[in-house]
Each structure stands twice: as structure tokens, then as C-alpha cells.
C-alpha positions as CSV (number, residue, x, y, z in Angstrom):
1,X,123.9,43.2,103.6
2,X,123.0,39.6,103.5
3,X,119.0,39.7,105.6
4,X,120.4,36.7,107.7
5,X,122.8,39.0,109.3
6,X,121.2,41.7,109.6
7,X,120.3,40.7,113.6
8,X,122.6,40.5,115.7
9,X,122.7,37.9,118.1
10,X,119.5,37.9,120.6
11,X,119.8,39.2,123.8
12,X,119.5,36.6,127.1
13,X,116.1,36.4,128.2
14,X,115.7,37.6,132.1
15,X,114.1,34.8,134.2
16,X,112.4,38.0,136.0
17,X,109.7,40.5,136.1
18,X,108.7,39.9,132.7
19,X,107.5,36.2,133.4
20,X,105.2,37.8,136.1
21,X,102.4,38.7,133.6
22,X,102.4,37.4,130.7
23,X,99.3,38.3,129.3
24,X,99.9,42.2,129.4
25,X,98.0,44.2,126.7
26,X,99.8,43.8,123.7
27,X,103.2,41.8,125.4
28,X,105.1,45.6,124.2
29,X,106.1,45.7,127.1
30,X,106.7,43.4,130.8
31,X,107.4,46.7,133.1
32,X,105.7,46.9,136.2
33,X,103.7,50.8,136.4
34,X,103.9,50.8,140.3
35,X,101.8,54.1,140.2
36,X,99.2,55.7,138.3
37,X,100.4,59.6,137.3
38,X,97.5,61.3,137.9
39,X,95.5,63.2,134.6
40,X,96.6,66.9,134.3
41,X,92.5,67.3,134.4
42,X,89.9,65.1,135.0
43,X,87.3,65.6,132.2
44,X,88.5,65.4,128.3
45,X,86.2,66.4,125.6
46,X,87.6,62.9,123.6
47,X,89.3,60.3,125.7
48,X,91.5,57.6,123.9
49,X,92.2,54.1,125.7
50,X,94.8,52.6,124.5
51,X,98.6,54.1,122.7
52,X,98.8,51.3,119.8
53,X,98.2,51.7,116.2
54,X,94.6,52.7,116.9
55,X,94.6,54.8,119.3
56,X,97.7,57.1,118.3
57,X,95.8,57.3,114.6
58,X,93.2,58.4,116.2
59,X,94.4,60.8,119.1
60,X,95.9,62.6,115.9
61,X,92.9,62.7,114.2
62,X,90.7,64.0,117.2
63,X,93.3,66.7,117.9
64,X,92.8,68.2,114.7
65,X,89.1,68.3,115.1
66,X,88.7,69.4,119.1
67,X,92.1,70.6,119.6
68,X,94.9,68.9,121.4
69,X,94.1,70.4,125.0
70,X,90.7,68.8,124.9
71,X,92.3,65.2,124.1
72,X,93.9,62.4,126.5
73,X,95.6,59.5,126.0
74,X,95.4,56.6,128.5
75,X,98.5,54.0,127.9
76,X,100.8,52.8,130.2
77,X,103.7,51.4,128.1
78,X,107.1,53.7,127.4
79,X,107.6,51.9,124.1
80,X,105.2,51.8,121.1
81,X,106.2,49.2,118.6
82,X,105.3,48.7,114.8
83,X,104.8,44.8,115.2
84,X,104.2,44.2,111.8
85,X,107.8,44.4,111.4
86,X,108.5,41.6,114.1
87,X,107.9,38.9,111.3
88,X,111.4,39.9,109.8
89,X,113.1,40.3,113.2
90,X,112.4,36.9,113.6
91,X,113.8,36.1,110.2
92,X,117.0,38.1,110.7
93,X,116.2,40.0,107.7
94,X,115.4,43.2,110.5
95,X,116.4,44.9,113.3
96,X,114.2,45.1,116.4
97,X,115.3,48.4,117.3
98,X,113.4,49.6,114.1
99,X,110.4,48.3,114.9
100,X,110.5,50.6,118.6
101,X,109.9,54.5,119.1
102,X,109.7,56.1,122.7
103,X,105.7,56.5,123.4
104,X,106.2,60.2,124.0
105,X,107.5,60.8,120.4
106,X,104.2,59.4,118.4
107,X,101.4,60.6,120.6
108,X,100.7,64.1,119.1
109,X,101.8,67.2,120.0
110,X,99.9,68.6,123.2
111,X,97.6,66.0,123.8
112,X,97.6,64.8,127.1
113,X,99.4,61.2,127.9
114,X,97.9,59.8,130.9
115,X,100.8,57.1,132.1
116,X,98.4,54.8,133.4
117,X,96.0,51.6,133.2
118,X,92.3,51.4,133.1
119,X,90.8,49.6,135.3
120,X,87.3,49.8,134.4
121,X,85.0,51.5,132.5
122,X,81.6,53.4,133.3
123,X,80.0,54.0,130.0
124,X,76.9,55.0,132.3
125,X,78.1,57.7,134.0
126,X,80.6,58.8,131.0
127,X,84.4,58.0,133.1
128,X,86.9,55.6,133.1
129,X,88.8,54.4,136.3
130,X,92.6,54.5,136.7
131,X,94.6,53.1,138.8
132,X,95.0,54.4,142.6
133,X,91.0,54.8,141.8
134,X,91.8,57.6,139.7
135,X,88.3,58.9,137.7
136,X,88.5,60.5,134.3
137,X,85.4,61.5,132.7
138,X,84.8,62.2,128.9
139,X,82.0,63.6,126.4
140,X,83.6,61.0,123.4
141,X,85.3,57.7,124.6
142,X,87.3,56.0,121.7
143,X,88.1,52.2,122.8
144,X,91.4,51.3,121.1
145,X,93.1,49.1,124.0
146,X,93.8,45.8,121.6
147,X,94.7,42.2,122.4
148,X,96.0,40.6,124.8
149,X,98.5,37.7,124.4
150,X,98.0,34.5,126.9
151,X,101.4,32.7,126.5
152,X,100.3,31.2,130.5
153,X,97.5,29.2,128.7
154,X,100.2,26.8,127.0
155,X,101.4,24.5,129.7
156,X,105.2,25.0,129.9
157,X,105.2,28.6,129.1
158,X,106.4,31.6,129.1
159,X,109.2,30.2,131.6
160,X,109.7,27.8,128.4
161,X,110.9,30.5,126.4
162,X,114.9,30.4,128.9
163,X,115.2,27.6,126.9
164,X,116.9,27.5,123.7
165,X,115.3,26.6,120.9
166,X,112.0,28.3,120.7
167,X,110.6,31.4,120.2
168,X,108.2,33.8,119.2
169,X,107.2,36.6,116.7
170,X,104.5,38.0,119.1
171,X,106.4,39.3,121.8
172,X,109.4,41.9,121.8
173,X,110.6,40.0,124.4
174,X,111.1,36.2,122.5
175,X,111.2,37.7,118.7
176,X,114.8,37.5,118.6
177,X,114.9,34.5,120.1
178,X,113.0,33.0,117.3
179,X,116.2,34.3,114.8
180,X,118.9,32.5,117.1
181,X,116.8,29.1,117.2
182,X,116.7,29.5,113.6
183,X,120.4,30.3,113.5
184,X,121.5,27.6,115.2
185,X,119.2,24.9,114.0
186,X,120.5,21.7,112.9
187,X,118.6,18.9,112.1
188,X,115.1,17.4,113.4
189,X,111.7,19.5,113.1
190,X,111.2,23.0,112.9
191,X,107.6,23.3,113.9
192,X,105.2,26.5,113.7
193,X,101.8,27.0,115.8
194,X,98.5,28.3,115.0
195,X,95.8,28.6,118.3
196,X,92.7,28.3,118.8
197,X,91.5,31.4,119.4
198,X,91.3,34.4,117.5
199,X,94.7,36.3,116.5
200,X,96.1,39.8,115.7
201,X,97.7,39.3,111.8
202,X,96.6,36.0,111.1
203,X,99.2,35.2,108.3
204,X,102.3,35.4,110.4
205,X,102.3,31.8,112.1
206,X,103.1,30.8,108.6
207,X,105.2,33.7,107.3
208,X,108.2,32.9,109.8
209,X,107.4,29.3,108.5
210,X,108.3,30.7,105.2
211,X,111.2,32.4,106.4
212,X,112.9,29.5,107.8
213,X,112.1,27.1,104.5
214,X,114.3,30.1,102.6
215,X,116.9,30.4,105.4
216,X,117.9,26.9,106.1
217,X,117.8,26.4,102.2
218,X,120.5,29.3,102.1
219,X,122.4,27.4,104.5
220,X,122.3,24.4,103.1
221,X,120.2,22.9,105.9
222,X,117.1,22.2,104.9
223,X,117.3,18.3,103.4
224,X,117.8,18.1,107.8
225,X,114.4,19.8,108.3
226,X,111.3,18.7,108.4
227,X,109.0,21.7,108.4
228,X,105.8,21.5,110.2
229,X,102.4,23.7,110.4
230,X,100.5,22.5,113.3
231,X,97.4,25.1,113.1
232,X,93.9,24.7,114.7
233,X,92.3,26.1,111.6
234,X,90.6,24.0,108.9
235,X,92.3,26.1,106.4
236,X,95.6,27.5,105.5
237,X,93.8,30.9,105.1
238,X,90.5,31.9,105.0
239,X,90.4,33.8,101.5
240,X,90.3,30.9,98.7
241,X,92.0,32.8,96.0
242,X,94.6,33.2,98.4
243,X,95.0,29.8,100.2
244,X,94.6,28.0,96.7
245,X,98.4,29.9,96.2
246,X,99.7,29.5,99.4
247,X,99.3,25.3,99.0
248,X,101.1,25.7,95.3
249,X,104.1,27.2,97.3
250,X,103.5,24.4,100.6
251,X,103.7,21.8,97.8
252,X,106.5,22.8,96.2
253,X,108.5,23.2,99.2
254,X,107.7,20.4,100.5
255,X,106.0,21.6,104.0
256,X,103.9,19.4,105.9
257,X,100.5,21.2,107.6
258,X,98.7,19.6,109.7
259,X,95.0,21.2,110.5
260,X,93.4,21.2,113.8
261,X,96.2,21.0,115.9
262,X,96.5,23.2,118.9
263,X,99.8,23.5,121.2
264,X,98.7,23.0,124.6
265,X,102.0,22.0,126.2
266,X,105.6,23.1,125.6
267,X,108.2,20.9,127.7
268,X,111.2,22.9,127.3
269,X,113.7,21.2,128.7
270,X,113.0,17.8,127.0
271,X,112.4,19.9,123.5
272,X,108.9,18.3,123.1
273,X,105.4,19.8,122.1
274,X,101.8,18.2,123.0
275,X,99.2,19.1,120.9
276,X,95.7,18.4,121.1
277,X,93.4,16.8,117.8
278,X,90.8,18.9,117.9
279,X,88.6,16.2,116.1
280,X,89.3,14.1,118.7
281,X,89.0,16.2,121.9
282,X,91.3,14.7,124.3
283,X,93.4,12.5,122.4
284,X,97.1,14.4,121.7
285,X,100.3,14.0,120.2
286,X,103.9,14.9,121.2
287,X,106.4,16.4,119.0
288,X,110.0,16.4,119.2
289,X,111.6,19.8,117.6
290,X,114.8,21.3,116.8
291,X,112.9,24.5,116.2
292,X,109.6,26.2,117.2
293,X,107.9,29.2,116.7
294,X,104.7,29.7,119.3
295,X,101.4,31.9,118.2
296,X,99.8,32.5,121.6
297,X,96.3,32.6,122.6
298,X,94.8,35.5,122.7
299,X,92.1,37.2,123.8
300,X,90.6,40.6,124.8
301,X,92.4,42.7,128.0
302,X,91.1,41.9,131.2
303,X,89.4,45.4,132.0
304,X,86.9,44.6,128.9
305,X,86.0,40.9,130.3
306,X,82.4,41.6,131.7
307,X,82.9,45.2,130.9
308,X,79.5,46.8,130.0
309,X,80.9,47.9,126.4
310,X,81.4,44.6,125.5
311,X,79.7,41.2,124.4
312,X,79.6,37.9,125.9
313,X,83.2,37.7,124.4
314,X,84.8,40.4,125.9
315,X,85.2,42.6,122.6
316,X,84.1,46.1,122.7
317,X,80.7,45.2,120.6
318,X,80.6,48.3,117.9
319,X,78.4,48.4,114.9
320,X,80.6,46.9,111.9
321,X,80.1,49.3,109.3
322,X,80.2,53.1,111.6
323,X,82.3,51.8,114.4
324,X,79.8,53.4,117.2
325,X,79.2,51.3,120.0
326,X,75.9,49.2,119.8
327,X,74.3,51.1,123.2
328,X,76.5,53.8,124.3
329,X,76.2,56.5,121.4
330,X,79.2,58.7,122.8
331,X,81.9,55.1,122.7
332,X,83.9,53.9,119.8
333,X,85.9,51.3,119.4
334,X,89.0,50.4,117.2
335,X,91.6,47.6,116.1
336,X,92.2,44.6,117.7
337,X,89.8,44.8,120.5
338,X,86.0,45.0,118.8
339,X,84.1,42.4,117.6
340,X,84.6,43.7,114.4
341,X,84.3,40.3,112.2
342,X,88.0,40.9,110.1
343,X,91.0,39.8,110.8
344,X,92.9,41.9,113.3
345,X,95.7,44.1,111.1
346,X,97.2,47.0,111.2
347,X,95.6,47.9,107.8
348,X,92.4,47.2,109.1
349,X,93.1,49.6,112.1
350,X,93.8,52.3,108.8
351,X,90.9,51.4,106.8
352,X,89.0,51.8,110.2
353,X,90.2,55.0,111.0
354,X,89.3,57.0,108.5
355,X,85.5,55.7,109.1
356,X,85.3,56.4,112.5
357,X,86.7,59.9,111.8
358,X,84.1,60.4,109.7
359,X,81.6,59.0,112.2
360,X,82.7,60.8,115.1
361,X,82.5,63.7,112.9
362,X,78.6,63.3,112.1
363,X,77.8,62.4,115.9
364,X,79.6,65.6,117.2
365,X,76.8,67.7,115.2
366,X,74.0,65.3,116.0
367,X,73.9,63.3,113.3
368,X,73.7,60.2,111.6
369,X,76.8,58.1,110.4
370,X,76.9,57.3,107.0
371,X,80.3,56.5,105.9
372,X,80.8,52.6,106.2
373,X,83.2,50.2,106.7
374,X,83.5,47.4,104.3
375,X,85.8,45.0,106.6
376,X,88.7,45.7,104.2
377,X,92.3,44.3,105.6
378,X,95.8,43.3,104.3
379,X,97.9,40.6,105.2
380,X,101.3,40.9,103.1
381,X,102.0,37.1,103.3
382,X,105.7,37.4,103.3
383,X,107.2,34.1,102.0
384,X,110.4,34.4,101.4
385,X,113.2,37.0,102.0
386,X,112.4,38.9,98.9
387,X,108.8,37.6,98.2
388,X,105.1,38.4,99.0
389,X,101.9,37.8,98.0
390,X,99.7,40.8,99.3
391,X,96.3,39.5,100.5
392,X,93.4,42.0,100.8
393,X,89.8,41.3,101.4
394,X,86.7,42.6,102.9
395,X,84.0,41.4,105.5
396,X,83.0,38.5,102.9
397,X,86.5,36.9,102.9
398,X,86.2,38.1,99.0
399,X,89.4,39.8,97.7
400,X,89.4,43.2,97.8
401,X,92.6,44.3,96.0
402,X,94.6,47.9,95.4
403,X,96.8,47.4,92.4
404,X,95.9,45.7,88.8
405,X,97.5,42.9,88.9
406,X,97.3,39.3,90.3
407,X,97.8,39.6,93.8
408,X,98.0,36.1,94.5
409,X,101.7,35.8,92.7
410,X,104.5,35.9,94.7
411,X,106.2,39.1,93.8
412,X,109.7,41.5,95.0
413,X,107.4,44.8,94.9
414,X,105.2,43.9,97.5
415,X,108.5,42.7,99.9
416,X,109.5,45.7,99.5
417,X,106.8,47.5,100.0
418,X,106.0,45.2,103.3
419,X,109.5,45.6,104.3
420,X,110.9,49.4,103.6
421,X,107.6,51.3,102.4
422,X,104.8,50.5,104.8
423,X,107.0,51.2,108.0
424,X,107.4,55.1,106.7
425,X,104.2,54.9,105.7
426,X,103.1,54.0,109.0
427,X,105.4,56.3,111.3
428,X,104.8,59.6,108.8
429,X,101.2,58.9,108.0
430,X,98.9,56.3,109.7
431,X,100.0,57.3,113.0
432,X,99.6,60.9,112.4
433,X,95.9,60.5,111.1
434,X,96.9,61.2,107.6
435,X,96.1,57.3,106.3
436,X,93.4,56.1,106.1
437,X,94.1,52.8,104.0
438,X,94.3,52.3,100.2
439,X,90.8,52.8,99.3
440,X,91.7,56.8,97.2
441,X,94.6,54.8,95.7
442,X,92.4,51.7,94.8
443,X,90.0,53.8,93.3
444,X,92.4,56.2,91.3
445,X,93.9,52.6,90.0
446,X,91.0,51.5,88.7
447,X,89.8,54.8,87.1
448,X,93.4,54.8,85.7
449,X,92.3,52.1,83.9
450,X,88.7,52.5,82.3
């Protein structure tokens, strides 16, 4: 099957509940909880917040090391999603229905699932609050709640997105719309958005970008487009080796990027977006579009803002190389929320999770943590429907690769590892604490070749 048909036509957006909060953890889901299910117990020997990629790793992980009954996990939503996956939603070359699985199906077998939202935390007196004030305490708290997207902080939006022609990768609710503005595109600019602020997977503003270049060229649309990256970065990525290829492929396609630009207003209904120069604060410029693709700001959930496990930030503040919380021995934290300084992937969150297994291991029996984290993360730069260049690099922005071979060159493997490997890898492994990220394979690669 062709990939642009592959989605079906995107669902109406409901001018509802959803638009009510729009910076819920994560966006996976705009359901009001009315009511907090009270915890089958109110102490846990290990006490996960949050049911993403982190926190079901390592729920799985601690079950197998202080058995299921003594573990609890604290997440609200009813849906967990493998977002990675959203990037070819919003190219049509996936469906979202793949990217979904009910929450109850990936925690792990007999560990608790608490249906509710923290509220705050109490790293003093070793609990968490719930709501309808409900108090859990722990012996081991593991921090795994991750981002939170702030659509509300773009003028215009989210009640932008019942217009046509925009969309978003970052949300399940406006992912498909992002394949149906693409779809129906037909001539003006097709403009992409980078904020300023720090973001989960940092290379998919510009992968959809990518996407669209290869789809309106397959359509015979694209001498109509002019394709534009308005990012607030400096840089079209932060790894040289790996931004020096990404302009070779810009060039060639003829894409226009325009650095420190930030979206600050969408006005729907006129098809327009304001961006400020961020080199010249106050001064902005207006863009009319026939297509774009929004990367919110983000930031970290509201219950760690002024929490005391986190820094002036709001990110759960963990040592970068054990993952144990700077003050409160007994807290870890994983994924998108810490202050870890790596971009925010879920191959970080696997390279992470075997660490901190190894960490909470050694503090169980009173002692030191020795196994470190190097910062290692991947970002499978997906640019075109049958092309990637796998990025992976370390806490020094050097490269830090698996395979012996040129990573930099766009190549079919690596699609298809980023588009049919890595989700089995990630239902049947990662999220059942069996995956700790490539490091044995990178190592039996290299000795392969010595």
C-alpha cells in the first residue's frame, strides 16, 4: 500500500472538553478524571508516577526486583501511546490506531494501577497526594510523569486547530489533522514550527517537514510550495556531524529555514502566523500558509512547578550520571521530566532505564551507585517516506553510534527500522523492562570488528 493512503481521512475535531486543558501531561489524552479511585493500599515499597514510556519500563523492572504486590502505578490516562510513531501518522504513511494500547494492557501484571493524578509531592515525609486528598506513602519514589505540552501559550490556539489547515504531530488529538492539511494542500506555504523552549524528540518539527517535501513531490505539488522552517534554534540540530547532512538534503530540496523564529500567534481563520525575531525582541512577522505544522511549548507538569524535587525549572533535579535525586536519596527520576541535559527521547528513557535499575538496585542494599549514564539518545531523522539518517549522541552532543557505518547517510534500513522494528521493539521489550538501549549491541558491533 502506497504510505499516503495508508490514513484514512482525519476524524472532526470536537470544539469540546478537550479545548478545556490543553496543557495536560503528555496531550495522550483530553478526558476529564472527575474522581480519584482510591489506592488498594496506602503504602508501596516502590511507587511510580507517571504510565509513559518511563514509568511502565520501569514499573516492570521494579516488579521483578520487589514483586508486583509491593509496586503502584499512579497515571490517570486510559490510553498509553507510542508517540514516536505520530511523526508517520502525520505523514499518512501510519495508522494512529497503531500507535494506541489500552493502559491496563502495558502496566505489568499485578502491580497496582492507581487511576489517578498527583497533586503534590512530599519527598519529606516519603508520600505523594492524590486527588480527593488521597495520601500514598512509599520507601522508593521513581518520578517518571514527563512533559507537558502548552498549545494555550500560542495566541490563537488550541481553538485554532477547528480550522482547516493546520495541525500537529504532538497531540493525538491534531496528528491526523496534520495528514488531511497535507492532503489537501494546494499552493502557498507549507510552514513548520520549532519553540522556544525545550521539547520531547527534538528532530520531529523537521521530520514532518521532510514528509511533506516527499509527498507533495509525489503529487506533483511541490513547484506550488514554498516550504518553510521557522525554528527558534540557532541550528538545524545540535550534533554537527549531523546537521552538516541535514543542510546537504535542505539544499538540495530547496527548503527555506529561517532561525530564531518563534510562533507566537496562529490566526486561524485568516490562515496567518505571527512570529517573533528573537534577535530583535519585539519586532515580528506574519506569514500567510496553505499548510502548518505547530511544535508546542512545553514545559514540565504543573504538580512539579515549585515542587521540592525539583529546580528553579520545574524538572525533577537528579544526578546525570545515577539518576538519584540530588537531596532525597529514596527519589528517582526518568524521561522527559528531569533536568537530565539530553534531548528528551524515547531512547533516552531506554538507555536511562537500565541505569537507574542498576542504581535502585545498589541503594536497596545501602550502597553506592556506580553504573552511569553517558547521556546517550537517538533521534531517527526520518526524511522521507523510505529514508533516515539515525542520529545518536551522548551528553557532549558528540556522536555516539550503534552500527559500523556512516550514520549520517540517508538510508532504507534505518526507515524501516524507525517505522516496523522499533515499535515491537518497544511494546515486547522496552516497556517490559527487557531494553535497556543499544549499548550490548554497540559493543558486540564493535568487538565484531577488532
Amino acid at each position: 500500500m502506497s504510505p499516503f493512503g495508508a490514513v484514512s481521512s482525519c476524524s472532526r475535531l470536537c470544539s469540546g472538553v478537550w479545548l478545556l486543558k490543553p496543557g495536560m501531561q503528555k496531550m495522550s489524552s483530553f478526558s476529564l478524571h472527575t474522581a480519584a479511585r482510591r489506592a488498594a493500599r496506602d503504602y508501596y515499597e516502590v511507587l511510580v508516577l507517571g504510565g509513559g514510556t518511563g514509568g511502565i519500563t520501569m514499573s516492570a523492572r521494579m516488579k521483578r526486583k520487589v514483586g508486583a504486590e509491593n509496586v503502584a502505578v499512579v497515571e490517570p490516562s486510559k490510553t498509553h501511546y507510542y508517540q514516536p510513531l505520530w511523526t508517520l501518522v502525520g505523514g499518512g504513511a501510519k495508522q494512529l490506531a497503531a500507535s494506541a494500547r489500552p493502559m491496563g494492557s502495558v502496566i505489568p501484571k499485578g502491580v497496582e494501577w492507581i487511576k489517578s493524578q498527583v497533586t503534590a509531592l512530599d519527598p519529606d515525609k516519603n508520600c505523594v497526594w492524590l486527588e480527593n486528598d488521597i495520601k500514598v506513602s512509599y520507601k522508593y519514589l521513581i518520578i517518571a510523569l514527563g512533559i507537558s505540552l502548552h498549545y494555550e501559550k500560542i495566541k490563537g490556539l488550541p481553538e485554532g486547530f477547528n480550522y482547516p489547515k493546520i495541525g500537529s504531530n504532538y497531540s493525538v488529538q491534531t496528528v491526523e489533522k496534520t495528514w488531511r492539511a497535507l492532503q489537501d494542500f494546494k499552493e502557498g506555504n507549507a510552514i513548520f514550527t520549532f519553540p522556544n523552549s525545550p521539547v520531547k524528540c527534538a528532530g520531529a518539527p523537521q521530520k514532518i517537514m521532510y514528509l511533506s517535501d516527499a509527498y507533495l513531490r509525489k503529487t506533483g505539488k511541490r513547484s506550488k510550495a514554498n516550504i518553510m522552517f521557522n525554528t527558534s534554534l540557532g541550528v538545524i540540530f545540535g550534533v554537527k556531524k549531523y546537521a552538516d547532512a541535514l543542510l546537504e538534503i535542505i539544499k538540495d530540496r530547496n527548503l527555506t529555514v529561517n532561525y530564531k523564529r518563534n510562533l507566537i500567534e496562529v490566526r486561524a481563520d485568516k490562515h496567518e502566523a505571527v512570529f517573533e525575531n528573537l534577535d530583535k525582541p519585539g519586532v515580528t512577522e506574519v506569514h500567510q500558509y496553505e499548510m502548518l505544522h505547530v511544535t508546542p511549548p512545553m514545559g514540565p507538569p504543573a504538580v512539579l512547578l515549585n515542587s521540592p524535587v525539583s529546580d528553579e525549572g520545574g524538572w525533577v533535579d537528579v544526578d546525570k550520571e545515577t539518576l538519584q535525586h540530588k537531596k532525597y536519596p529514596n527519589v528517582f527520576g526518568i524521561g522527559d521530566c528531569t533536568n537530565l541535559p539530553t534531548s528528551k527521547t524515547a531512547a533516552a528513557v531506554a538507555a536511562q532505564s537500565g541505569v537507574l535499575d542498576k542504581t535502585i538496585s545498589l541503594v536497596m542494599k545501602n550502597e553506592m551507585p556506580v553504573k552511569k549514564y553517558d547521556g546517550y539518545t537517538s533521534c531517527p531523522l526520518v526524511t522521507g517516506y523510505n529514508k533516515v539518517i539515525l542520529a545518536e549522541f551522548d551528553y557532549k552532543a558528540q556522536p555516539l553510534e550503534t552500527f559500523p557505518i556512516d550514520q549520517s547517510k540517508e538510508r532504507a534500513t534505518m526507515y524501516h527500522m524507525k517505522a516496523d522494528m522499533m515499535p515491537l521493539l518497544y511494546w515486547n521489550a522496552l516497556l517490559k523492562g527487557y531494553w535497556g538501549g543499544p549499548a550490548p549491541v554497540r559493543k558486540l558491533m564493535h568487538l565484531g570488528l577488532k
